[in-house]
N, C-alpha and C positions, 0 to 999 in steps of 0.2 A: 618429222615423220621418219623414221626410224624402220617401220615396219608395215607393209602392209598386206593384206592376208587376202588371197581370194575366193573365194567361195561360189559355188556353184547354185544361180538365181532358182533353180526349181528342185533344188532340193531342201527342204524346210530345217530337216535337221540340222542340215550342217550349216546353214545362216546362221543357227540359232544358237549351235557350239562356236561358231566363228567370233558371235560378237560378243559371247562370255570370254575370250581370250584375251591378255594382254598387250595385243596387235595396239600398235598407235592409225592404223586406219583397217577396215574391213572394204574391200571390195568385192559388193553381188555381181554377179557376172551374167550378163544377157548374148556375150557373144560368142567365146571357141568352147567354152563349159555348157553351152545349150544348142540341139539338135537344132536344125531350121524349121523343122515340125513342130516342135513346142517353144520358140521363141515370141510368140504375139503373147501365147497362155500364159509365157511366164512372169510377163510384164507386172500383174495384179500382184502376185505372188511378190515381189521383188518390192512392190509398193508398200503391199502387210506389215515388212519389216520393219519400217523405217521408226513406228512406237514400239518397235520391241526395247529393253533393255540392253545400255553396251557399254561397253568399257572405254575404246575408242571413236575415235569419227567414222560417218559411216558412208561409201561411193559406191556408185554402178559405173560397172564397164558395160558400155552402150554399143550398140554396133557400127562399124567405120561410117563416115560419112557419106562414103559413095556405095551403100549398100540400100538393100530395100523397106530395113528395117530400122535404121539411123534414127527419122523424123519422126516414129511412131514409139520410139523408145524412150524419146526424149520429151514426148508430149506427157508420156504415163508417167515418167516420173519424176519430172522437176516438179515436186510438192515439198509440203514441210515437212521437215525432220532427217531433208538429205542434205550431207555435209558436201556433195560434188561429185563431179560427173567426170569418168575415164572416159578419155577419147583415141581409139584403136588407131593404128597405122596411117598416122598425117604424116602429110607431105608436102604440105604445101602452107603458107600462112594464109589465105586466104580460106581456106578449112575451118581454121580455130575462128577467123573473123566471123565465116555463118556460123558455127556454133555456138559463135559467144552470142550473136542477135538472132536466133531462137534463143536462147535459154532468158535472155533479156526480156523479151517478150511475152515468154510464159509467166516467169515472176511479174511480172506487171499486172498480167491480166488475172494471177491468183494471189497478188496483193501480198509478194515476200519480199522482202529489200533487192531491190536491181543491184546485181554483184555479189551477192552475197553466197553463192551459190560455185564453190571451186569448179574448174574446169582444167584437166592434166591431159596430156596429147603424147600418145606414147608413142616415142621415132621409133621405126621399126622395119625401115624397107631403104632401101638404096639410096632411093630421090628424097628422103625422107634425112637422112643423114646429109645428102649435098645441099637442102635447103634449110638447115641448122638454124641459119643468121636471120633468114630472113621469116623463120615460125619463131623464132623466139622473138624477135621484133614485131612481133604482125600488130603489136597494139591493144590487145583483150586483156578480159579476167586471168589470162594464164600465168601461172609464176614460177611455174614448175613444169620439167618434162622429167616423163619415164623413156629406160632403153631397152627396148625388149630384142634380147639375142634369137630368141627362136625363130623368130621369122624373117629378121634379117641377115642369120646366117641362109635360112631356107633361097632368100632372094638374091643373095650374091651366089649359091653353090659353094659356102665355106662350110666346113670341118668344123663345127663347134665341139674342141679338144677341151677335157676336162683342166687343164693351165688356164686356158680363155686367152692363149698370148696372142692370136688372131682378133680379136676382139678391143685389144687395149687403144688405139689410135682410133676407134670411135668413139668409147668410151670418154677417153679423154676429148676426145671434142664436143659430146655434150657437157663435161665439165664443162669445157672454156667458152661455148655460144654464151650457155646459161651465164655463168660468170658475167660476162662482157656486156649482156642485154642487162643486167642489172636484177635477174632472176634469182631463184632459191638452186640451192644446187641441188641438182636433179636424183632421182630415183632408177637404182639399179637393174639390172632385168633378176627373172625370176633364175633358179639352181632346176634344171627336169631334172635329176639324175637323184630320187629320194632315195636310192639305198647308200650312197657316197655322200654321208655328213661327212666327213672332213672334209672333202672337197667342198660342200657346200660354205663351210664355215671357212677356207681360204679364199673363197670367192667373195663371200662378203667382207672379210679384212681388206681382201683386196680394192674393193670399192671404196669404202673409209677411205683406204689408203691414197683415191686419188681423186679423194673431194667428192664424192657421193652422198648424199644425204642418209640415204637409206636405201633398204632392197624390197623388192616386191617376192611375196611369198605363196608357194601354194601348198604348204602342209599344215598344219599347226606345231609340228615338232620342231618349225622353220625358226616360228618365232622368240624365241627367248634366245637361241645364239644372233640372230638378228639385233636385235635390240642390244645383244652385249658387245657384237661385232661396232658399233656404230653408238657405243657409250664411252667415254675416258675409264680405262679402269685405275683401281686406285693407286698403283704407284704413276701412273700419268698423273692425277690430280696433285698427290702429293707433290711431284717435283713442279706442276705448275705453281702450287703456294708457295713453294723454295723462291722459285725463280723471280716471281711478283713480291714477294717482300722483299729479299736481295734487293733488289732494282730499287723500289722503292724505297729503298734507305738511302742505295746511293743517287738515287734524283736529288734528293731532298741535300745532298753536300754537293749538288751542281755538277755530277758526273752521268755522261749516259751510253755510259758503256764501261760492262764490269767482266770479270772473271767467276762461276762459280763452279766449283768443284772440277777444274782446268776447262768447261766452256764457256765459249765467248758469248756476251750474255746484250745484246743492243735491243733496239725497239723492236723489229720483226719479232725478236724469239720471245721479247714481251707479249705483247700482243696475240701473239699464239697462246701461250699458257694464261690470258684473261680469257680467252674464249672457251679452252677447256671449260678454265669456272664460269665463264657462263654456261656453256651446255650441262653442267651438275645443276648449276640453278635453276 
């Protein structure tokens, strides 16, 4: 996942432009993109979509668990045709553990494979980043978290500066929970700032750059630097294939550690340039 785009649950058009897009995931949005007035209405609406046509997988952002709106959100729309369910500002593991048994329980009772149904928990709040270890351990369908800056700068009183360098020591520690719980690496917060594409497109290299999977997006003009941000381009691949055939030639004469083009070429830097070709694959 690479990319993924959010759209605002009651507005039709733009679900409908959302999931014509390239986005490797669309997420409808039931919670800060909808009034508290029109969030029960927009639940049906949000459900419509789910046999519309689309390119990528399709999620709702449901509303936090300690809201009023959580458990009626979650009832409308674990049905078929949803690839999973965003879960706003956890904090706690014990959060994803009820969400994972509601969402279990609905698929049972409307007869869809128990689990089958993602569930992503997006850290976002102070207590939320100091209990890292023990939400990425809670146990559930979760594999994946997202980091959303905007509201946990909101929650500390930080400066979200367009660098993001006050940001990087969480960052990186949803890298490394994820990592460590044996999870997918996690998904980046979203860029507010849509008249500063370069910044936005430094932001997402910058995430690549420290083991991010992908970025969450809220434009559509988001996604294709996105997606290119968090692809090998081609002289990476290329010198990946350098480096794997190199190597492979001298495994095969019983050496496993070479020189090529003056660097030093042992198993880590292997194993980084198989992975490139596998993410081309």
């Amino acid at each position: 996942m690479r990319s993924m785009l959010f759209a605002p649950g009651n507005h039709a058009r733009r679900v409908e432009k959302a999931l014509g897009l390239p986005a490797d995931g669309v997420i409808l949005d039931l919670e800060d993109a909808v009034a508290v007035s029109e969030k029960v209405a927009t639940r049906p609406v949000v459900v419509g979509a789910f046999g519309a046509p689309r390119v990528g997988k399709l999620y709702v952002r449901v509303n936090a668990l300690t809201t009023d709106w959580c458990h009626g959100d979650l009832v409308a729309v674990v049905q078929k045709g949803l690839d999973g369910i965003i879960l706003p500002k956890v904090e706690h593991g014990h959060e994803l553990r009820t969400a994972d048994w509601l969402i279990s329980n609905l698929e049972r009772e409307r007869g869809l494979p128990v689990g089958g149904i993602d569930l992503i928990p997006i850290i976002e709040t102070t207590l939320g980043i100091s209990n890292l270890s023990r939400i990425c351990r809670s146990g559930t369908r979760a594999k994946c978290l997202a980091f959303g800056a905007g509201d946990f700068t909101l929650d500390m009183g930080m400066v979200w500066s367009r660098s993001e360098a006050e940001l990087l020591p969480h960052r990186a520690a949803c890298v490394m929970e994820s990592r460590a719980a044996g999870w997918e690496p996690p998904m980046d917060t979203v860029w507010a700032d849509l008249r500063d594409a370069d910044g936005f497109i430094a932001s997402a290299k910058h995430a690549a750059a420290l083991g991010f999977q992908g970025k969450m997006c809220i434009h559509p003009d988001q996604v294709a630097p996105t997606n290119a941000a968090f692809s090998p381009d081609e002289a990476t691949v290329a010198r990946a294939k350098l480096v794997v055939a190199a190597f492979d030639e001298a495994e095969a004469k019983g050496l496993a550690s070479i020189q090529l083009d003056g660097q030093f070429i042992d198993y880590p830097i292997v194993q980084r340039a198989r992975r490139v070709l596998a993410a081309v694959r």
